[in-house]
Structures are given as C-alpha cells and as structure tokens.
C-alpha positions in Angstrom: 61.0 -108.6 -149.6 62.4 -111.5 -147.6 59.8 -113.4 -145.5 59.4 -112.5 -142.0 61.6 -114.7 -139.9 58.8 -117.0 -137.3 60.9 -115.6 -133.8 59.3 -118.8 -132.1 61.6 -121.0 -133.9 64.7 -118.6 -133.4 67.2 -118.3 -134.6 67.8 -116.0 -131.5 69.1 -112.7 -131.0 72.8 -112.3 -130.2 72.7 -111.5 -126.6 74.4 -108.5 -124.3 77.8 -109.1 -123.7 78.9 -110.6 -119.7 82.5 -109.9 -119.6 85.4 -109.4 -121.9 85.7 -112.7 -123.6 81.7 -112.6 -124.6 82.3 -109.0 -125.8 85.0 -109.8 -128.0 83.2 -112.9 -129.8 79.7 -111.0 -129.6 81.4 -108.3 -132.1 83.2 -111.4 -134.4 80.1 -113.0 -134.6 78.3 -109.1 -136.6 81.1 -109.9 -138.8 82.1 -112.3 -141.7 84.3 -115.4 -139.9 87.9 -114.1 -139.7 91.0 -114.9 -137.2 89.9 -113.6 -133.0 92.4 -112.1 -130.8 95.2 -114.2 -130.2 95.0 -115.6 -126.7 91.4 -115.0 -126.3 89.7 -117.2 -123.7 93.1 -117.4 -121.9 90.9 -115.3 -118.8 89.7 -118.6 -118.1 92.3 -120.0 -116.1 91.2 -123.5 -114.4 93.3 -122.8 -111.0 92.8 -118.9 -110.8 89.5 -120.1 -108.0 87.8 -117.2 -108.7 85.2 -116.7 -110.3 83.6 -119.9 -110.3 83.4 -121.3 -113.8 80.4 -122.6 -113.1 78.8 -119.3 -111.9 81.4 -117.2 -114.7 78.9 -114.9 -116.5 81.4 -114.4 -119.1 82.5 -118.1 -119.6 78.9 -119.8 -119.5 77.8 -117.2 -122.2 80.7 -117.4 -124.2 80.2 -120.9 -123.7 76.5 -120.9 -124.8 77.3 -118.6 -128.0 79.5 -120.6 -129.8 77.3 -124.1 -128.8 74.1 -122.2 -130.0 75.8 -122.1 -133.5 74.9 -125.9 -133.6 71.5 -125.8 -132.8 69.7 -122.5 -134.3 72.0 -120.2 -134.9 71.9 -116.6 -134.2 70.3 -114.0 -136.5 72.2 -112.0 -138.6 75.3 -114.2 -137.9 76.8 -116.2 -140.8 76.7 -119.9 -140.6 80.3 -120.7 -141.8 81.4 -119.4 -138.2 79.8 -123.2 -136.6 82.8 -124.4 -137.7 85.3 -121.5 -138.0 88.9 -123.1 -136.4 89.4 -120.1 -134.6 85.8 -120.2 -133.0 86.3 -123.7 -132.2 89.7 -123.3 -130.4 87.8 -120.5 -128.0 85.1 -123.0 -127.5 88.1 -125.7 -126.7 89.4 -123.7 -124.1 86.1 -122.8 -121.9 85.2 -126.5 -122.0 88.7 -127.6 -120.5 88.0 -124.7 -117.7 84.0 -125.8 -117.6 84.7 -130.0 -117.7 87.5 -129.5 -114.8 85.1 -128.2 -112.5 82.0 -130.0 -113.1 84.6 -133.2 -112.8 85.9 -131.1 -109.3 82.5 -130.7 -108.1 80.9 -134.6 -108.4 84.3 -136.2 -107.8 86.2 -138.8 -109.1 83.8 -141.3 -111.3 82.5 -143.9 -109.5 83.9 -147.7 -110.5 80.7 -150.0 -111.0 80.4 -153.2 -113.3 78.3 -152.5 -116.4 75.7 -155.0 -114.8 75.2 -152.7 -112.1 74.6 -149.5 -113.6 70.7 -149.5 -113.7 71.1 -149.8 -109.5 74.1 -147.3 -109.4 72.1 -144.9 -111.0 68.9 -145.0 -108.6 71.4 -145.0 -105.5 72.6 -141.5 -107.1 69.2 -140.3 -107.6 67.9 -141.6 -103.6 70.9 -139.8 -102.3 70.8 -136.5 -103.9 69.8 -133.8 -101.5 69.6 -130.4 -103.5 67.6 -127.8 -102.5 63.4 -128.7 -102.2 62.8 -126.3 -105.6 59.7 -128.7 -106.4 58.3 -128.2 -103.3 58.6 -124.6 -102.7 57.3 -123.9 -106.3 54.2 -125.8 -105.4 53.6 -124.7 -101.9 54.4 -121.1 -101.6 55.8 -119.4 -105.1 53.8 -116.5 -105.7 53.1 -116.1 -109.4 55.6 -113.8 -110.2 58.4 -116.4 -109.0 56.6 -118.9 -110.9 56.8 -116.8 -113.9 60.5 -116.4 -112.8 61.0 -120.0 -112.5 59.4 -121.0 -116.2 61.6 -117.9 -118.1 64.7 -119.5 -116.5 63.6 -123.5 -117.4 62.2 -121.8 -120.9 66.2 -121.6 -122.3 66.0 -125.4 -121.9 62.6 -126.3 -122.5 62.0 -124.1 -125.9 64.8 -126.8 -127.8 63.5 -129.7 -125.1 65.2 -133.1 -126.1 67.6 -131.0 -129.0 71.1 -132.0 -127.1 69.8 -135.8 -126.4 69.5 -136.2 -129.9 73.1 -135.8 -130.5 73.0 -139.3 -129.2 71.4 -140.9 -131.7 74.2 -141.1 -134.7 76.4 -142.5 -131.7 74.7 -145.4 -130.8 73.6 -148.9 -132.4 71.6 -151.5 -130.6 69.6 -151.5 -127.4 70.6 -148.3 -126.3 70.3 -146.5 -129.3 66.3 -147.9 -129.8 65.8 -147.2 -126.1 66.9 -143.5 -126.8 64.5 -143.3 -130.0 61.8 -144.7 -127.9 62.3 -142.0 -125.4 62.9 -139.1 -127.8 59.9 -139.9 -129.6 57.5 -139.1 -126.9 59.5 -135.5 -126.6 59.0 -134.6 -130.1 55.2 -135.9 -129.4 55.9 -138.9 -131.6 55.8 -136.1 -134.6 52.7 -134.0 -133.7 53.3 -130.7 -133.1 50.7 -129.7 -131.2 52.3 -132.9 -128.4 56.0 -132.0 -128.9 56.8 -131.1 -125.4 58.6 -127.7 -126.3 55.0 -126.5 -128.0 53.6 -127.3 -124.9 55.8 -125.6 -122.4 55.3 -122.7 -124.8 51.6 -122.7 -124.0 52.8 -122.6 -120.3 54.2 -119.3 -121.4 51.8 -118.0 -123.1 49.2 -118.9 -120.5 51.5 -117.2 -117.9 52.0 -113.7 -120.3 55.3 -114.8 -121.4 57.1 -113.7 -124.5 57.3 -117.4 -126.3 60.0 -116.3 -128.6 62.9 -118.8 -128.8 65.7 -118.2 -126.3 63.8 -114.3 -125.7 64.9 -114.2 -122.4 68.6 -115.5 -122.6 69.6 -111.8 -121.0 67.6 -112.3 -118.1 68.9 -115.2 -116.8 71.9 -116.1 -114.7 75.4 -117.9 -115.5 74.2 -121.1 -113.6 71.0 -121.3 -115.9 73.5 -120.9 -118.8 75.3 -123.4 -117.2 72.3 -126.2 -117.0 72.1 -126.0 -120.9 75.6 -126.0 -121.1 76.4 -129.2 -119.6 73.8 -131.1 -121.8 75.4 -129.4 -125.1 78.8 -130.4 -123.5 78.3 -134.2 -123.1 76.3 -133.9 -126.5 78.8 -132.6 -128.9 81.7 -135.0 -127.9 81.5 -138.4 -128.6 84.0 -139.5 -126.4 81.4 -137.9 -123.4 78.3 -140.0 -124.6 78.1 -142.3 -121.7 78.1 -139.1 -119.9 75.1 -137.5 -122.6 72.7 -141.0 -121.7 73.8 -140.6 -117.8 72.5 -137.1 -117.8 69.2 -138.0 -119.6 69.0 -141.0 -117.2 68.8 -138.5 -114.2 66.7 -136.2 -115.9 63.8 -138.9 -116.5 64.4 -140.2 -112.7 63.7 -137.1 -111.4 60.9 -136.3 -113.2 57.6 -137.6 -112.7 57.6 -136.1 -108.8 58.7 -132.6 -109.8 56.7 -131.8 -112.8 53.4 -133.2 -110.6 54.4 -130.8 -107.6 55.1 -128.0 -110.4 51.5 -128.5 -112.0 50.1 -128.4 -108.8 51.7 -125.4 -108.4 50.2 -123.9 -111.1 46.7 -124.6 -110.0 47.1 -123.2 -106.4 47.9 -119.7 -108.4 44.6 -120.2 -110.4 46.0 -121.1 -113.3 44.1 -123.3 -115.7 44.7 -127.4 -116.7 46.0 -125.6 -120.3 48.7 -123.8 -118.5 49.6 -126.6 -116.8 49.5 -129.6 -119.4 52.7 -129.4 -120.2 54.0 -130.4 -116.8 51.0 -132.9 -116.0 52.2 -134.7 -119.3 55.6 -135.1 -117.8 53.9 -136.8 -114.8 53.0 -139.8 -116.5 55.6 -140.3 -119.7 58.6 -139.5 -117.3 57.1 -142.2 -115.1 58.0 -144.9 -118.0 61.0 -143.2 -119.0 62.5 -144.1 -116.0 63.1 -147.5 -116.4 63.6 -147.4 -120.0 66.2 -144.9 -118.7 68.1 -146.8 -116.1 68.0 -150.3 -117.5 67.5 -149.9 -121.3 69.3 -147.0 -122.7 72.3 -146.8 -119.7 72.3 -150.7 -119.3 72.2 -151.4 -123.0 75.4 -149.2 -123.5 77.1 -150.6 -120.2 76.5 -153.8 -121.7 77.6 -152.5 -124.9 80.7 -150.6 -124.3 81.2 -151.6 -120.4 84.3 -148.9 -120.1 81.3 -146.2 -120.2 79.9 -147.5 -117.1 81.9 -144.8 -115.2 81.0 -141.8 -117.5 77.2 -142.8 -117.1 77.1 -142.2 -113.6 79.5 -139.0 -114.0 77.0 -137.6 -116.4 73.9 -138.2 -114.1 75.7 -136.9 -110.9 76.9 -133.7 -112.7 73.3 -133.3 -113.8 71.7 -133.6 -110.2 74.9 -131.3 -108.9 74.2 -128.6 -111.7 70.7 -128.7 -111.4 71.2 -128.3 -107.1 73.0 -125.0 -107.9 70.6 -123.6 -109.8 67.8 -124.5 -107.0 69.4 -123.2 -104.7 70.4 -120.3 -106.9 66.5 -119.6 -106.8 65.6 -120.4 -103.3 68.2 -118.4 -102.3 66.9 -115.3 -104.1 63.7 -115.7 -103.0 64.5 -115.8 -99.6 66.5 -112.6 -99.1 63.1 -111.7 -101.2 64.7 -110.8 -104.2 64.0 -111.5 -107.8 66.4 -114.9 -109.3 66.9 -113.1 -112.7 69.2 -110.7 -113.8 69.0 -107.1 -112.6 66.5 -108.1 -110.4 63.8 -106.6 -112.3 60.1 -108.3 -112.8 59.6 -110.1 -115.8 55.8 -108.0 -117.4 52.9 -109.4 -118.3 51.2 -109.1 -121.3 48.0 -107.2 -121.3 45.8 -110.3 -121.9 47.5 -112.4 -118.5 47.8 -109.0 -116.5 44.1 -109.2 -117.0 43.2 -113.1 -116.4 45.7 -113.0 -113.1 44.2 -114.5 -110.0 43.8 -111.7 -107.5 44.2 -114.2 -104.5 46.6 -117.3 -103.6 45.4 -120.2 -101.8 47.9 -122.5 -100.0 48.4 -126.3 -100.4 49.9 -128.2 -98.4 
C-alpha cells in the first residue's frame, strides 16, 4: 500500500468550482493533460466592467488553479499539466484581464530615479490609508472573527515566503543577497520548528483550526484568492520582478505594527504566548527587514537595472491596494455583522479548543 500522503504539506485538494471557466478546468485537471475547450477563458473580457476581476470568483480561482500547479500541486492531478500549452494559454488570458486591472486600480507607475526608490517606497507606505484591519482585530474582534481572519491569511501563510523565492534565480548581486538574507529568516534559517509557516500553523492549531495545507481554500473569498494571486503573478514572470521585490518591500514595511497589534489581539481573547508567537516573531524580524527591504534588496536592483525603478513601486502599491480590499472586504462583513467567509457559515472548533475557549473578552484599548 502507498504511504499515506502528510495533508500538512498538501498537495491540496482540487477545490469546488466558482463559475464556468473553473468548472471546466476543475474536470481537465481529474483527467490526463489533453486539448480544453476552444475559447475557454474568453468570459474574461477586460472592458465587459462587470464583475470585477479582482472580486471574479471564477477568474481568481481559475487563476489560483493553474498557479497552484507550480507550487504543490493538487492531489490526484498529474503533473505534466504545470506545463500543458493549453493550460498555460487559459492561464495567459486571466493574467491579461487580472494585470489590467490591478495596473487600473494603482495607476500609471510612478517615474522616480533608481537613487530614490528606498524614499519612494516609504512615501507609498505613509500614504496608504486602507481600512484599520490591525486595529479592529486587536481591539474588538471577537474570537470567532479572529478565527475568520487567520483561515483567510492561512492560504498565504501555509507556503509563507514560496512566491518570493521565485526571485532568487532572477537576481545577482546586492539585491539578490539582500533577498537570501531576508528569506532565510522565513524559512527559520532552516529549522523547522522556526520556519514561519510551522509557526502560523501552531496559531491554527492553538485556535482549533484544521492545519491542513490550503484546507480552507473553499471558504474563502475571490479577493483572498486574489492577495495570493498577485504575489504568484509578479513571481512567475521575469519581466514583473521589480514588481515581485516591490511587493515584498511593502509587505516587510508594513509589518512590524500589524503583527504586534494582531498578537495583542490574541491575548485580549485569552489566548496563550504559543498561539501567538508566530505574530510576536514578525514584530521584531519585520522590524529589520524593513530597511534591508527598501534600501538593499529594491535599491540594489534600482541600482542594478534602473528601468525597474517604476515596476518596484508598482509592485508595492498594488500590494497595499490589494491587501486594502481585502480589509475592507472583512470590516465590512463584520459590520453588517456577518461572517467574511464564504456562505457565511462559522468556521468549528475542534473539541480540544472548543474546550480551552475563553468564556469572557476583555477590551484593550
């Protein structure tokens, strides 16, 4: 008998179909790699307005299927189909539709001299004004929306750093030793007990969370898709890999406050120092990946290849303007006082945390 596949790890489970196009390449993928409907993907017209790519259910999964067959794979899906020509020309055509409105929704790139990317970059981070997520999740989340809030990030944070890495082969120099110095710390310079993903899955566990790679990819929304999207996006094209370090850049510059108000967080529900390691450890390494960020990794390829200085800053405003829709995506929920996943239903516990649950809140300020 084979061994029994470790589901922690994935690969994942194909997921439920979201519209025609996903149904279509959901039933290719059960099957050997052969030829897809002629015109498939063609629902995705870039000027039809509506729906919103970037809230499409059907494009951001179709979107995530075919870019999941370059990190884990799905189970019970042959590998050949990664790079099936047919596949890849689906995959082609969402990312037009997807890259068009992500361009529509920072606007044009900004023109800046490679010297002046480390200060462009923290002049796009002071201005950003998405919704107060970090905040609300520390001062008045009740668990169950915390809960809510970890299954969504979990998509992300169960491969944390995966995308990133598709940096590495494209760099030389500065930037590229600046990106190992930062990567290392995400893969817990090699321990797996430190690698961040192990420790965010703790977070689940301690929260009664299935910790199965990618086990809640049905539950959550098209603009979560979409977060994990745009990092696979700028990762599998070379020609977007100012764009790949811009979006990292962002990512370590809005960090350190965050993860401290989401630990926080954790503690006013009663939750335990365990529970909450994984975002206390982004407190302090996010602190120095800052600069090493900005002026190392972004500046070292400005310096490098100074016709990427626009794409840097496109990549790190498309990740603050991403990441702002799916804030408010929550917030929004949770004010009409509705649940942010899908089918509004509450995520259970597991015996054990149904248990251990605090039975009363106490507010911080």
């Amino acid at each position: 008998m084979p061994e029994p596949v470790d589901r922690r790890y994935g690969p994942a489970t194909l997921p439920c179909p979201r519209g025609p196009v996903s149904a279509a390449l959901v039933e290719a993928l059960r099957q050997p790699p052969h030829d897809l409907p002629v015109g498939l993907g063609a629902e995705f017209d870039p000027d039809g307005g509506e729906p919103d790519p970037l809230t499409d259910e059907d494009l951001q999964l179709t979107l995530f299927l075919c870019y999941e067959l370059h990190y884990r794979g799905w189970a019970g899906v042959a590998d050949d189909w990664e790079w099936q020509p047919v596949l890849l020309a689906l995959r082609a055509r969402a990312e037009r539709v997807f890259e068009a409105a992500l361009r529509r929704l920072v606007g044009p790139p900004q023109a800046v001299l490679p010297g002046g990317v480390p200060q462009a970059l923290a002049a796009l981070v002071a201005a950003a004004d998405g919704p107060p997520l970090a905040a609300a999740v520390q001062r008045r989340a009740t668990l169950e929306q915390f809960r809510e809030f970890v299954v969504h990030r979990s998509i992300y944070h169960l491969r944390e750093a995966d995308a990133h890495s598709w940096g590495l082969p494209r760099l030389g120099g500065p930037a590229k030793a600046a990106l190992v110095e930062i990567q290392m710390d995400e893969y817990g310079n090699g321990r797996l007990d430190r690698m961040h993903a192990e420790l965010f899955r703790r977070t689940m566990g301690g929260l009664g969370l299935d910790t199965d790679y990618a086990a809640y990819l049905d539950r959550v929304p098209a603009v979560t898709l979409a977060t994990n999207n745009l990092i696979s996006l700028f990762g599998l094209h070379r020609r977007l890999r100012g764009a790949l370090l811009g979006h990292l850049a962002a990512f370590e510059m809005t960090s350190s406050l965050p993860n401290r108000r989401y630990g926080n967080g954790l503690r006013r529900l009663g939750l335990d120092e365990e529970v909450a390691r994984f975002y206390d450890e982004h407190v302090e390494a996010d602190a120095v990946h800052e600069q090493i960020a900005a002026y190392d990794l972004c500046g070292g390829l400005a310096r490098a290849e100074p016709a990427l200085a626009s794409d840097l800053l496109f990549g790190a405003a498309a990740a603050l303007a991403v990441d702002g829709l799916f804030a408010g995506h929550l917030l929004d929920a949770w004010d009409r006082g509705e649940a942010s996943l899908r089918a509004a239903q509450p995520v259970p516990l597991t015996a054990a945390a149904s248990a251990a649950a605090p039975a009363t809140v106490v507010a911080v300020a």
